[in-house]
N, C-alpha and C positions, 0 to 999 in steps of 0.2 A: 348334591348327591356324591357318596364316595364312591368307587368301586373297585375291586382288585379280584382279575380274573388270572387263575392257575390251574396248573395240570390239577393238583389235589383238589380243588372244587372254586367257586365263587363265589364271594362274600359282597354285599351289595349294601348301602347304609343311605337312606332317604330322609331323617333326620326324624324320623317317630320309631324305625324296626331295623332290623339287621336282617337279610334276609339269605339263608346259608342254602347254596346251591352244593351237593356234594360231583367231584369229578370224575370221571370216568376211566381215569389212572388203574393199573391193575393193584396199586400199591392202597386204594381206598377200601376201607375196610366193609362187610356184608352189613354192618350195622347201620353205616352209613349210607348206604345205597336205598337199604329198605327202608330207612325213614326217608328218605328223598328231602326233598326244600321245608326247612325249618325256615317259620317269622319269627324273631325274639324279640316282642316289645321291648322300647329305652328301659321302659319302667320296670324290667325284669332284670337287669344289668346291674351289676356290683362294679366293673371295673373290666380293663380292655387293656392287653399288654403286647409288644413284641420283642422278640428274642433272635438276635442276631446270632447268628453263625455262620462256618467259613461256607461249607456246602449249603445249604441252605438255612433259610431265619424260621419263626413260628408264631403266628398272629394265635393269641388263648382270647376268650372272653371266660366272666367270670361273673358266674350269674347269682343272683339274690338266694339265699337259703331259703328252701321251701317254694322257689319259683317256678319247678321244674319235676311233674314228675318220677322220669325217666334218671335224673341226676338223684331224687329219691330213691329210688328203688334200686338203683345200683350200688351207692353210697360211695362213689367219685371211686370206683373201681375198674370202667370202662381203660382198657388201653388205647393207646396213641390211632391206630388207625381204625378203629372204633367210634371215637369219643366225637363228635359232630361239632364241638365248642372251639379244637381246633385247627386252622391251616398252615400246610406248609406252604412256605415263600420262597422263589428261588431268588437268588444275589440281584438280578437287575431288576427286580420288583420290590426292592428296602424302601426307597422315597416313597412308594405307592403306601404301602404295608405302614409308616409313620406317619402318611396323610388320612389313614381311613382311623388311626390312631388318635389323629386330635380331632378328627371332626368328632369321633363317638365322644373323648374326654368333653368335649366342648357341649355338646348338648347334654351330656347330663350333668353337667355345672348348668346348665342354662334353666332347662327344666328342675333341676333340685332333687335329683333324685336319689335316696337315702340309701345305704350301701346291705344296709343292715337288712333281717330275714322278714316275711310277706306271710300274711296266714291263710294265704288264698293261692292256687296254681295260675302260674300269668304262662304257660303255655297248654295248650289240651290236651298232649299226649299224642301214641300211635293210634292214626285211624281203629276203627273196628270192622269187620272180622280180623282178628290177626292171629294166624297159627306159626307155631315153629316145632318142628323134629331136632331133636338130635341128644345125644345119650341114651336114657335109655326108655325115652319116652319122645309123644307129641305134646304139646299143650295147646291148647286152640281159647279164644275168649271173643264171646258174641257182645261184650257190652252187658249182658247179664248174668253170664254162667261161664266160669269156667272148666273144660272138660279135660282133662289125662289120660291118656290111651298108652298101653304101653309095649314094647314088641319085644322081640324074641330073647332081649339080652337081658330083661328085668329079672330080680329077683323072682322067684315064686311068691314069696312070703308078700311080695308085694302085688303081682300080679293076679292071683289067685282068685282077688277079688272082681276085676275086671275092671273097665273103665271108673273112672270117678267123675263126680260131675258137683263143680260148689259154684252155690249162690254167691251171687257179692256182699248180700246182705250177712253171710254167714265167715266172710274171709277177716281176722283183724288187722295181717299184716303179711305183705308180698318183700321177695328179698333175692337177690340175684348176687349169685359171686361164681365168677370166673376159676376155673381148677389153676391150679398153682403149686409149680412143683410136683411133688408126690402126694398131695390133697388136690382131690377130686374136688367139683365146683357142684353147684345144684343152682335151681328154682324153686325155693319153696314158699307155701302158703302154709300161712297160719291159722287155722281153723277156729272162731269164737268158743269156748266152753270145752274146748277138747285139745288142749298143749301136748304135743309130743317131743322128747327128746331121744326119740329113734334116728338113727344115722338116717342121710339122704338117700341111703341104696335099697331101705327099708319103710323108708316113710310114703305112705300111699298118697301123701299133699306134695308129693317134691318130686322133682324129675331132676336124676342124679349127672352131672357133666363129666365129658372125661378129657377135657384141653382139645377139642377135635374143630375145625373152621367154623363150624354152625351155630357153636355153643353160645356166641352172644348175642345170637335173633332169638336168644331165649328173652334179652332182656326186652325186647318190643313187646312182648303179655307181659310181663313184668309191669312194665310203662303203663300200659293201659288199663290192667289192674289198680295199679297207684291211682291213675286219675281218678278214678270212680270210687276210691277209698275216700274217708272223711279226712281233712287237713291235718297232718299231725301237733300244727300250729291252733287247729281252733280251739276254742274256748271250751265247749260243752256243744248236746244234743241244741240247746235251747240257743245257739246264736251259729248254728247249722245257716237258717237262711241268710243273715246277713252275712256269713262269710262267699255262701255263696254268688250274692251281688257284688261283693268286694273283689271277686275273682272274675266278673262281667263287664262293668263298669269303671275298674281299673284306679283305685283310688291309691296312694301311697300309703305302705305300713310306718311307722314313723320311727325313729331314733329313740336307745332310751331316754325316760324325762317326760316326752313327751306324749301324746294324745295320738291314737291310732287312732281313733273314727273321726275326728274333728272336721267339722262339715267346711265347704270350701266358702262358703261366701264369710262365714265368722273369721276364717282363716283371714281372711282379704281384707277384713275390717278391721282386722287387729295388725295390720302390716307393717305400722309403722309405732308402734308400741314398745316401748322398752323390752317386755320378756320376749317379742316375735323375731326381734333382732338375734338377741341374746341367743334364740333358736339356732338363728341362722347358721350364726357363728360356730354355732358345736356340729349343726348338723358339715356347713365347711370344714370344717377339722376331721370329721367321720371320714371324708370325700376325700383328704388329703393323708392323711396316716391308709387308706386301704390302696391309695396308689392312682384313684378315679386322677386326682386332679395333681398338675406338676408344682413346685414350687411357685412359680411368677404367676401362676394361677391363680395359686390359692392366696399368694400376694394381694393381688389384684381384688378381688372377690372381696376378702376381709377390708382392704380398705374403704373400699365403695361401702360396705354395712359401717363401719363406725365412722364415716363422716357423718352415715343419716343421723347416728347416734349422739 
């Protein structure tokens, strides 16, 4: 087991999950707090770095496309004390922060695990009920309806109408961006059969942000809205259920080339096969160009496949 514990939270690695304790620091962001303890399956991992610096270093992981989501629904817009993916390290915790570093390198070389995007969510998302205020609206989401209430600073044109209240079955697409500069940020949902390109201050699907503390416990519905969307990865209506067992039972999406569904024991038979090897080899190479795996690694790894070879 790795572990490295710090003011900004504690990162813990048992050799299957990472498991992200956020810290109690005033400097830890409200987004972090409210999700509380993130697990992030191996198998949801692209790759784990750290970055040294004079005052303090920064442990990132760096998760599969489509494995997450909260990183969906944001679109890798969360900021730094925000973003739960990751910790600050202070100077006398460097050796810790590079040993929780090769242990994660190390088991997903071990395990095999492909760096590339997943078409199933390998985390669940923010619990439900989950509400947030703030601009110029609430948003609340029970798991099946989401509802918008809006108070005293909303437009009329948008208020007028009074609360809104949308199905999940009826939402196509959830989107969360932080205000920036002199652009105001929003939440908005995308309603099936009815696209609007009304500004957020006007849009009765969107709750308009104005850069104020609370703005990104907007993205915790956001999050959870996402989960319960269909995978933007899947196929069609018609392989609905199997993506959903893909996303329960944890099977790996595979590299290009190759076979995303390919059942594990054909896997195992063909192990020692000329094209399984050949596999190997490129999916090492994936592992080694995104950074997963170091040179003497990926040394090591390739040699051991072309002796079998």
């Amino acid at each position: 087991m790795a572990e490295i514990i710090q003011k900004d939270g504690t990162w813990v690695f048992d050799g299957d999950a990472l498991r992200l304790t956020p810290g109690r620091d005033k400097s830890v962001g409200l987004l972090r707090k409210a999700l509380g303890e993130l697990v992030v399956p191996l198998r949801a991992l692209a790759g784990i770095s750290f970055e040294q610096g004079r005052r303090s270093g920064r442990l990132r992981l760096r998760l599969r496309d489509g494995a997450d989501p909260l990183l969906h629904a944001t679109g890798g817009r969360l900021g730094e004390p925000h973003d739960p993916y990751q910790l600050v390290v202070e100077p006398d915790r460097y050796g810790v922060a590079e040993y929780v570093v090769d242990e994660v390198r190390r088991a997903l070389m071990l395990d095999q695990v492909p760096p590339g995007p997943v078409a199933a969510y390998l985390l669940p998302g923010p619990s439900v009920p989950v509400s947030a205020a703030a601009g110029d609206g609430t948003a609340s989401f029970d798991g099946e309806q989401v509802r918008l209430e809006w108070n005293w600073k909303t437009e009329d044109a948008k208020s007028s109408a009074g609360p809104r209240t949308l199905a999940v079955g009826d939402i196509a697409a959830v989107e969360w961006h932080p205000a920036a500069g002199l652009e105001n940020g929003y939440l908005r949902f995308t309603v099936r059969n009815a696209p609007t390109k009304a500004p957020p201050k006007y849009d009765p699907n969107a709750v308009e942000l104005w850069g104020f503390r609370k703005d990104p416990l907007m993205a915790l519905v956001a999050a959870a809205v996402q989960a319960r969307l269909p995978h933007p990865a899947a196929p069609g209506p018609a392989a609905a259920p199997e993506a959903a067992t893909l996303g329960a039972s944890a099977p790996q999406a595979s590299l290009p080339g190759t076979s995303a569904r390919e059942p594990e024991p054909a896997a195992s038979a063909r192990e020692d096969d000329h094209d399984a090897l050949l596999r190997r080899l490129r999916e090492l190479g994936e592992l080694h160009h995104a950074g997963v795996l170091t040179d003497e690694e990926f040394t090591l790894a390739k040699q051991a496949i072309l002796k079998r070879m």
